[in-house]
N, CA, C and O atoms as CSV, one atom per row, in Angstrom:
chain,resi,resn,atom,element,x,y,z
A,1,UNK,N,N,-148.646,177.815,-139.082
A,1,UNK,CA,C,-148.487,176.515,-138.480
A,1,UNK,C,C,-147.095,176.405,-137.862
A,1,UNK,O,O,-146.031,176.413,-138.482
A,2,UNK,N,N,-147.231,176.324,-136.835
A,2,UNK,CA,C,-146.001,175.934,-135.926
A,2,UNK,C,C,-145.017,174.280,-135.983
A,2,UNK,O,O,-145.552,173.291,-135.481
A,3,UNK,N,N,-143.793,174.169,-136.539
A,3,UNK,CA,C,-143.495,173.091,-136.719
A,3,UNK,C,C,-142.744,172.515,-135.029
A,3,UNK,O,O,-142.124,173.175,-134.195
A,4,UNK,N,N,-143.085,171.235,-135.033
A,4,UNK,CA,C,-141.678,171.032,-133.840
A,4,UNK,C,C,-140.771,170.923,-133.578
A,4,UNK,O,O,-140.354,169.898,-134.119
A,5,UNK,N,N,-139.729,171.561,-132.760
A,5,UNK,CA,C,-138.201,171.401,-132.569
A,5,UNK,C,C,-137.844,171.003,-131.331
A,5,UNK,O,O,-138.565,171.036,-130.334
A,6,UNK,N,N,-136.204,170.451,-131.431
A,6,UNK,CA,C,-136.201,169.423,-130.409
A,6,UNK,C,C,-135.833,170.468,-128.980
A,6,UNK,O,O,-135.320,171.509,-129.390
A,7,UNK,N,N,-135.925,170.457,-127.881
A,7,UNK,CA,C,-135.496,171.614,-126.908
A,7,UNK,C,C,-134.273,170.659,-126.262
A,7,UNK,O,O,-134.234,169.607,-125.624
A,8,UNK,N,N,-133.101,171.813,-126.895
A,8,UNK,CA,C,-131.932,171.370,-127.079
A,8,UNK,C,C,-131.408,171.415,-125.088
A,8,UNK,O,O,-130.615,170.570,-124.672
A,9,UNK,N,N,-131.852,172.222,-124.373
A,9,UNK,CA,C,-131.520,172.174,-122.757
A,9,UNK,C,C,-132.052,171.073,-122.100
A,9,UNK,O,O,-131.607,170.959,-120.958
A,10,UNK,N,N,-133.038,170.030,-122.508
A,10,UNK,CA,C,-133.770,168.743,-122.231
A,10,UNK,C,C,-132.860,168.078,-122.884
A,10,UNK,O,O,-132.217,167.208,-122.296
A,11,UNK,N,N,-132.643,168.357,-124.187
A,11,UNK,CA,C,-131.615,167.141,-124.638
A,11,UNK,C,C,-130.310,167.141,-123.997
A,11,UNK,O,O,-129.912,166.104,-123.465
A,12,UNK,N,N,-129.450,168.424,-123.992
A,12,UNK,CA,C,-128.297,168.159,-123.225
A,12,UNK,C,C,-128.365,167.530,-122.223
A,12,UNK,O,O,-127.507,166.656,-122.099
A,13,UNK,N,N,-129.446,167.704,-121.034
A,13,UNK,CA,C,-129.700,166.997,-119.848
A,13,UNK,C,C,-129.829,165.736,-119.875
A,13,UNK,O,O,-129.363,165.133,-118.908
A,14,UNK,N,N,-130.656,164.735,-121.242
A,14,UNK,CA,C,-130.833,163.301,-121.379
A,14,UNK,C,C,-129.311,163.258,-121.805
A,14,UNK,O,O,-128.849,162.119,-121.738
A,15,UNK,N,N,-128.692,163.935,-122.101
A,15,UNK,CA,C,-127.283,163.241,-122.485
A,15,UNK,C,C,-126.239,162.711,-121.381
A,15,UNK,O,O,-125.554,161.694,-121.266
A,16,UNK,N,N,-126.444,163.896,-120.615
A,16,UNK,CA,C,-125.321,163.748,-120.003
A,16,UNK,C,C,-125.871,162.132,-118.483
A,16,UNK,O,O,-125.159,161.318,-117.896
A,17,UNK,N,N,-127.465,162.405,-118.436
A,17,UNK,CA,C,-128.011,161.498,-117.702
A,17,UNK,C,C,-127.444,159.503,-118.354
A,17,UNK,O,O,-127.161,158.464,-117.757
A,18,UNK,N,N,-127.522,159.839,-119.559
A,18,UNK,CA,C,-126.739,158.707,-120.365
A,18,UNK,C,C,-125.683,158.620,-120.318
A,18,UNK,O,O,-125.458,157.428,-120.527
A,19,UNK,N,N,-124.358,159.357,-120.099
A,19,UNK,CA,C,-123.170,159.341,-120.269
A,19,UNK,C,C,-122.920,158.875,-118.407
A,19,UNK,O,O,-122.244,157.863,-118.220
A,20,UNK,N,N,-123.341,159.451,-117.436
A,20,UNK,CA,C,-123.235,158.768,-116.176
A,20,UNK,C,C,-123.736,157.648,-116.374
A,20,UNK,O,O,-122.750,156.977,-116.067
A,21,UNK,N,N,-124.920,156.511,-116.797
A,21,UNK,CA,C,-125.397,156.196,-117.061
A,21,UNK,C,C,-124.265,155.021,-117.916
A,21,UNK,O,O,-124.436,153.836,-117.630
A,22,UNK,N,N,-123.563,155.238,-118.554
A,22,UNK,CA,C,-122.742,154.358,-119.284
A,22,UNK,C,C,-121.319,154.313,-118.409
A,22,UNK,O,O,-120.588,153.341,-118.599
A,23,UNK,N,N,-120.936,155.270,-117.521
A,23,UNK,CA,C,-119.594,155.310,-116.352
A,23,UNK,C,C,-120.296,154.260,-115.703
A,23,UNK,O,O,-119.501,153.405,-115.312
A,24,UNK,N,N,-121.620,153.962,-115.406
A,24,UNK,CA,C,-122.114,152.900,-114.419
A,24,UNK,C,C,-122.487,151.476,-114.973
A,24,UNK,O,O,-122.632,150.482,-114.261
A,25,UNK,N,N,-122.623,151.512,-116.358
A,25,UNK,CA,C,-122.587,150.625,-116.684
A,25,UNK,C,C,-121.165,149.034,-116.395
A,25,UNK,O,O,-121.161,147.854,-116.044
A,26,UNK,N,N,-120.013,150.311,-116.926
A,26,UNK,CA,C,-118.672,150.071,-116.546
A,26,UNK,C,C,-118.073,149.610,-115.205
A,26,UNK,O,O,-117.276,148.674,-115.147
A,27,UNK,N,N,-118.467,150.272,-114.179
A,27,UNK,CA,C,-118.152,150.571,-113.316
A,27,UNK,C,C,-119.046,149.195,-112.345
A,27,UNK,O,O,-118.513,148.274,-111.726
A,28,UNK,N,N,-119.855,149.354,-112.432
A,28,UNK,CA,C,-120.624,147.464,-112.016
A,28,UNK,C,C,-120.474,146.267,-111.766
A,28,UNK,O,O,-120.681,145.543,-110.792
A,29,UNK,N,N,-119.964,146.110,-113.087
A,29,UNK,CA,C,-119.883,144.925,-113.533
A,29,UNK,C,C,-118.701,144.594,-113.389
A,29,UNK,O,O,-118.502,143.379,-113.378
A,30,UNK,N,N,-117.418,145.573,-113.216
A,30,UNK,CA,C,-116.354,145.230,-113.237
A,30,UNK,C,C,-115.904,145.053,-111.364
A,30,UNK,O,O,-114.953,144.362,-110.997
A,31,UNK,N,N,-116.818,145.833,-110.393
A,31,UNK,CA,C,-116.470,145.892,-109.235
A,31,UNK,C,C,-117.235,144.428,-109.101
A,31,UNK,O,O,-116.830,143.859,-108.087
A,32,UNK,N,N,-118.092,143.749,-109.728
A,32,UNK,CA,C,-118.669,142.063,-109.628
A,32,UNK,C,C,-117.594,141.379,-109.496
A,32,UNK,O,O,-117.116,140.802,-108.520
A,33,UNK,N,N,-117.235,141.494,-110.606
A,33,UNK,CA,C,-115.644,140.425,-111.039
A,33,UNK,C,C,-115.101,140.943,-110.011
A,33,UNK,O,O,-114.859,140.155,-109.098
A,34,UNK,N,N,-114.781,142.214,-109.834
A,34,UNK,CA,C,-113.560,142.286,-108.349
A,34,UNK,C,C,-114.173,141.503,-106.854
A,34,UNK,O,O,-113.421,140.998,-106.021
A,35,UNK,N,N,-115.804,141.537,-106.728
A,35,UNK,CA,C,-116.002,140.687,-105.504
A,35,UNK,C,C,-116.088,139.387,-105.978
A,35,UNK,O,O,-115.908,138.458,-105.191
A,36,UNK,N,N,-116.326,139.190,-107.095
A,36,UNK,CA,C,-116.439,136.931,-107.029
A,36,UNK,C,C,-115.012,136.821,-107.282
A,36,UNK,O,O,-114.703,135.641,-107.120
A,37,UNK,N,N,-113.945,137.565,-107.626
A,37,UNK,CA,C,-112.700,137.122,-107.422
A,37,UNK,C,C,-112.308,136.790,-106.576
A,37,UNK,O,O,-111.700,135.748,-106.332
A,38,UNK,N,N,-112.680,137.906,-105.750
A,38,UNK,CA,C,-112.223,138.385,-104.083
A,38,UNK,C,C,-113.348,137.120,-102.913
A,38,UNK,O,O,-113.879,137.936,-102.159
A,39,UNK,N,N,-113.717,136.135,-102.609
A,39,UNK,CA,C,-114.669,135.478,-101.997
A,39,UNK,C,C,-114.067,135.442,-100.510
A,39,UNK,O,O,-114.790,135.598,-99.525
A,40,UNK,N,N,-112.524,135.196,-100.419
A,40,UNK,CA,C,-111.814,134.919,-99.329
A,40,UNK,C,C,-112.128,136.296,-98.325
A,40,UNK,O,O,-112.598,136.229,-97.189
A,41,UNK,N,N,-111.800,137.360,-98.939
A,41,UNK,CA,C,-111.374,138.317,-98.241
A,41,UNK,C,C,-112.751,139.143,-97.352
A,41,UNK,O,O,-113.933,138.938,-97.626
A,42,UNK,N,N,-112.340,139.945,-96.428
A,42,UNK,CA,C,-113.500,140.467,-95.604
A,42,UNK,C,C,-114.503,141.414,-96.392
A,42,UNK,O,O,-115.722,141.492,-96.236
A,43,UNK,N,N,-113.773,142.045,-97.191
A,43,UNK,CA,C,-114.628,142.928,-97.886
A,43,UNK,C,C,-115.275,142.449,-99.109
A,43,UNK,O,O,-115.257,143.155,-100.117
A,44,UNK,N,N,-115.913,141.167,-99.096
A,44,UNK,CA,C,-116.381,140.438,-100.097
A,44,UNK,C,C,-118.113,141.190,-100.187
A,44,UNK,O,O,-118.592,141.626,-101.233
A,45,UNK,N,N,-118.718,141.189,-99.044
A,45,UNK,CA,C,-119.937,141.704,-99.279
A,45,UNK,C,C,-120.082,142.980,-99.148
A,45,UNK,O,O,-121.293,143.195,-99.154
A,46,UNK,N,N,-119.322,144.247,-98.996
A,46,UNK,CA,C,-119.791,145.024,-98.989
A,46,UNK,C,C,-119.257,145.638,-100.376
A,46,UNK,O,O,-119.733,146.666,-100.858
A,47,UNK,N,N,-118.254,144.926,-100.945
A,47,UNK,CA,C,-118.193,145.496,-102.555
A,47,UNK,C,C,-118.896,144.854,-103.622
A,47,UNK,O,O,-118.932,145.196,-104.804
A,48,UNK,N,N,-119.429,143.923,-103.087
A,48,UNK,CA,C,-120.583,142.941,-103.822
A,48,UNK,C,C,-122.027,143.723,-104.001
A,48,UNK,O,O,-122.696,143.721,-105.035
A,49,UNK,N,N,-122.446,144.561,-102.454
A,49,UNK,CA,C,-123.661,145.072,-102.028
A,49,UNK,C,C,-123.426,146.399,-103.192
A,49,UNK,O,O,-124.201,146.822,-104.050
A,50,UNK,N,N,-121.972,146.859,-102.811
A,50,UNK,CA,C,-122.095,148.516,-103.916
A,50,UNK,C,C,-122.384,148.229,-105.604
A,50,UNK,O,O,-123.146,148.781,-106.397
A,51,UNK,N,N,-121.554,147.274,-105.732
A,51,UNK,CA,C,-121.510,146.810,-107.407
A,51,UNK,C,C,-123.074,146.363,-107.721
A,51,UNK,O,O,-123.617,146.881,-108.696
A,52,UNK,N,N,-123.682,145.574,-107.052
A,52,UNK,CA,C,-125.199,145.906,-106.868
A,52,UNK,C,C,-126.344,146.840,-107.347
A,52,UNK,O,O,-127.347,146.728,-108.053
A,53,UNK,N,N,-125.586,148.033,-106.473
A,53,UNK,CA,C,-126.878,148.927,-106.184
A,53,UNK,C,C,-125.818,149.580,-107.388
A,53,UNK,O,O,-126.722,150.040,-108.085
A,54,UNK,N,N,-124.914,149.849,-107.928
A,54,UNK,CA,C,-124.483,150.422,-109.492
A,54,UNK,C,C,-124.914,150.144,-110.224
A,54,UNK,O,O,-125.340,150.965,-111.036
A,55,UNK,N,N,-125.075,148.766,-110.398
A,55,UNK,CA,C,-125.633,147.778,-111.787
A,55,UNK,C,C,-127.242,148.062,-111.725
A,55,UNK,O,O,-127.794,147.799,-112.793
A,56,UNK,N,N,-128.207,148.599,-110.583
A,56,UNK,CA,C,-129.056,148.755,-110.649
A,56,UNK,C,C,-129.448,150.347,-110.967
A,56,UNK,O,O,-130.411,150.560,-111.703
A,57,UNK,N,N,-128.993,151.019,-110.628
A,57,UNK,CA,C,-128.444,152.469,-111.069
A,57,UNK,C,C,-128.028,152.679,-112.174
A,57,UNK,O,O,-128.347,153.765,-112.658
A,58,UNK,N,N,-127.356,151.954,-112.825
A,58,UNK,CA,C,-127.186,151.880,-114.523
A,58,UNK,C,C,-128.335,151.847,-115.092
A,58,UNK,O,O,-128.827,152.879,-115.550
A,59,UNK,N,N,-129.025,150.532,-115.167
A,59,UNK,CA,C,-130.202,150.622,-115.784
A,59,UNK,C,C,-131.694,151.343,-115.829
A,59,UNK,O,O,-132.630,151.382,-116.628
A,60,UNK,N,N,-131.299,152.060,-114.121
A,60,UNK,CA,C,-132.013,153.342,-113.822
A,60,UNK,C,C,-131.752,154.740,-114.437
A,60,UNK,O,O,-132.544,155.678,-114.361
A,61,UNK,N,N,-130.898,154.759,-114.874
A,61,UNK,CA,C,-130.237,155.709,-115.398
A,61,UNK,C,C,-130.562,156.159,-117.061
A,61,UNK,O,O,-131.149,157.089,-117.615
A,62,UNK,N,N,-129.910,155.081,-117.439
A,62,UNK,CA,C,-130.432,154.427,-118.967
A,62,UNK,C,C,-131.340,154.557,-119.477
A,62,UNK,O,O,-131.324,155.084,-120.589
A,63,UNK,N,N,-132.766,154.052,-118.781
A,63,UNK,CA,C,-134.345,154.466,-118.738
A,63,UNK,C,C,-134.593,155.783,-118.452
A,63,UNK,O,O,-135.352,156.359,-119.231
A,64,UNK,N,N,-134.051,156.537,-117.332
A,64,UNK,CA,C,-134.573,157.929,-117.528
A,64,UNK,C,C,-133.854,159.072,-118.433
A,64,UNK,O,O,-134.404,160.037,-118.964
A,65,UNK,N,N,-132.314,158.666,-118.476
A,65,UNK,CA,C,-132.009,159.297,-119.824
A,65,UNK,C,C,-132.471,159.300,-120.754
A,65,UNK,O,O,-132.634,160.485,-121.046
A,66,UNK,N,N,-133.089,158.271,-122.027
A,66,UNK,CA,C,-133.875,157.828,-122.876
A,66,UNK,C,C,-135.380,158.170,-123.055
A,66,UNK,O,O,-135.972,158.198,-124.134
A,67,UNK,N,N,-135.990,158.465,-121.636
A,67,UNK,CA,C,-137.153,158.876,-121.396
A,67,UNK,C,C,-136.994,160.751,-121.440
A,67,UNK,O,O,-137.879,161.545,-121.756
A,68,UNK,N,N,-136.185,160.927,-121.196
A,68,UNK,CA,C,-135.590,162.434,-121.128
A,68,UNK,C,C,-135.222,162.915,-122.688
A,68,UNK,O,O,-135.335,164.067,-123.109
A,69,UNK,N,N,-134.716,161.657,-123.506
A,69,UNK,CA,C,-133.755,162.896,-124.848
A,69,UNK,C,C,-135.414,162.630,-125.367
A,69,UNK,O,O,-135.843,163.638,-125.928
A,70,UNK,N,N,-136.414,161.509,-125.299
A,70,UNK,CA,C,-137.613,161.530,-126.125
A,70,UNK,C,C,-138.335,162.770,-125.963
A,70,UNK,O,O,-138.595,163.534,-126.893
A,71,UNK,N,N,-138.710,162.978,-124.525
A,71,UNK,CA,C,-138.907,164.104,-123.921
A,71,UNK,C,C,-138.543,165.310,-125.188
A,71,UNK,O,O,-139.241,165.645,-126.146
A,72,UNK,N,N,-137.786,165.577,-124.954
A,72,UNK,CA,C,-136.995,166.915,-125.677
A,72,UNK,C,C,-137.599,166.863,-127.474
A,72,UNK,O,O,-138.127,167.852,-127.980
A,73,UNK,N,N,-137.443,165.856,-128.062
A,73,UNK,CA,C,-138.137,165.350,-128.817
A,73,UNK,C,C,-139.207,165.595,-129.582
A,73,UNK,O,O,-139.269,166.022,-130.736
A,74,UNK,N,N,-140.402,165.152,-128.505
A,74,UNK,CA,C,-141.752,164.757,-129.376
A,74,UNK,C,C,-142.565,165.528,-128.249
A,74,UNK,O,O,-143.716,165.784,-128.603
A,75,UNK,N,N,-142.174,166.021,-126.778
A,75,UNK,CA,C,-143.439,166.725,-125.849
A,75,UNK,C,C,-142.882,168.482,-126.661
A,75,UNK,O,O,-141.972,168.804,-127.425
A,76,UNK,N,N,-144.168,169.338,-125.871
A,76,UNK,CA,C,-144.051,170.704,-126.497
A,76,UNK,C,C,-143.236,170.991,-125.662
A,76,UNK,O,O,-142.720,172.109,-125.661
């Protein structure tokens, strides 16, 4: 009988997909605060539009990392 083990080259990969994944978490939310600070200035929407598509990329990230270390996990 064959037991299961986790395949440690899937897991390194969900890791590191999580660890970008948490730089973007960071990285988001804080370029937000830098555009609702910033309302006056010209570059209000296009660092608004990037902090955006980060904060949405985080949580894209997050999900397929997580879907990835399970992966490694519990598939053969």
């Amino acid at each position: 009988m064959e037991t299961k083990k986790t395949n440690k080259e899937i897991l390194v990969k969900g890791l590191k997909i999580m660890g970008t994944s948490l730089g973007a978490m960071f990285l988001g939310p804080l370029l937000l605060h830098i555009a609702f600070s910033n309302q006056e200035k010209p570059l209000y929407i296009p660092i608004l539009i990037v902090a955006i598509i980060i904060c949405a990329l985080a949580i894209y990230l997050a999900f397929k990392g997580l879907n990835t270390i399970l992966d490694s996990m519990f598939k053969k």
